[in-house]
N, C-alpha and C positions, 0 to 999 in steps of 0.2 A: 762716399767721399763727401766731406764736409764743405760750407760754401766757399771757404777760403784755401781749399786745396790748390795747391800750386803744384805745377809736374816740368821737368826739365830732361828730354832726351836729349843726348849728344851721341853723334856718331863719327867716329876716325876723328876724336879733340884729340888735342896735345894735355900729356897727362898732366900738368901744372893748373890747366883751368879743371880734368875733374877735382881733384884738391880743390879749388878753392871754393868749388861747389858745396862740399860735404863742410862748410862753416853754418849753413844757413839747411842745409838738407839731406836728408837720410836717402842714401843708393841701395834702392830696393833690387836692383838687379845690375845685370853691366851695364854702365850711361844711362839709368834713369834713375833718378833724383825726385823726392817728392817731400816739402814742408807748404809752412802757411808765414812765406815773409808776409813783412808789408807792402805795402804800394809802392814807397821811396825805397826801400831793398830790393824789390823784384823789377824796378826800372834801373838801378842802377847796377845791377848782374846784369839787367841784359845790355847794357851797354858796353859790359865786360866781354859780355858771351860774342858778341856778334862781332868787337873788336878783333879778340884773340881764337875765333872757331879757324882761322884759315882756310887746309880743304876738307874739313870738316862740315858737318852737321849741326845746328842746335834750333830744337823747336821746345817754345815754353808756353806752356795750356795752363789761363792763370784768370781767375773766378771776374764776370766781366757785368753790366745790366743790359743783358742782352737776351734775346729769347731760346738760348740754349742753355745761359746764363756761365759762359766761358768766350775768352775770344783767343786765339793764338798766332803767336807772332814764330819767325823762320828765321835764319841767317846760315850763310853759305856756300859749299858749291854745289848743284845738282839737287838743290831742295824742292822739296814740295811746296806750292804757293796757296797762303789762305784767300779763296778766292768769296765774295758776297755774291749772294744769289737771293734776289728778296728776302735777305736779314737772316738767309740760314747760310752760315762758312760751310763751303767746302773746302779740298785740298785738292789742286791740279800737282796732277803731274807732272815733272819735269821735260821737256823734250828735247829730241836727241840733236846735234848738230845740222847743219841745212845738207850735210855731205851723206849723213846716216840720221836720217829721222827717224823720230820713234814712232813703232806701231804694233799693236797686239798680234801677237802668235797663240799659235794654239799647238801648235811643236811637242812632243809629248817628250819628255829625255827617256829613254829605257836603262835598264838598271842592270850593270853588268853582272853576272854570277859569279860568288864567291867560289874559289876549286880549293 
């Protein structure tokens, strides 16, 4: 991946903004998007994105001078958060409402047999 690679997931968008994606960027798979705008292009999509995401998804990982040398930004509902941790992002996790918090299972599902 080149230093100017720019990556756009969307999840549950309204299909008018992926369209308007695919002006500036190639959909390598379903909702993910990858070109090399520029800086005034890739802030003013995401002005777009974060506008019109509703209960959607959109995270955009876009070449940053930083020591992973990327930084990314979220918009909304139920998104993951880029969180700093002495100058390396992670991503928290969303949690669950104060009614039903979220917390790790270890739940196995079993797989019903085909007859």
């Amino acid at each position: 991946m080149s230093v100017a690679t720019t990556v756009v997931v969307l999840i549950a968008a309204p299909p008018g903004l992926r369209g308007h994606l695919t002006r500036w960027f190639i959909e390598v798979a379903p909702g993910t998007y990858v070109g090399t705008p520029n800086r005034r292009i890739r802030d003013k999509l995401w002005t777009v994105l974060s506008e019109r995401i509703r209960n959607g998804q959109a995270v955009m990982i876009e070449p940053a001078s930083t020591e992973q040398g990327w930084a990314v930004r979220t918009a909304g509902q139920d998104r993951w958060t880029p969180i700093d941790f002495d100058g390396l992002t992670l991503m928290a996790r969303p949690r669950g409402t104060a009614s039903e918090p979220w917390r790790p299972t270890n739940d196995v599902k079993q797989n019903t047999p085909i007859t």
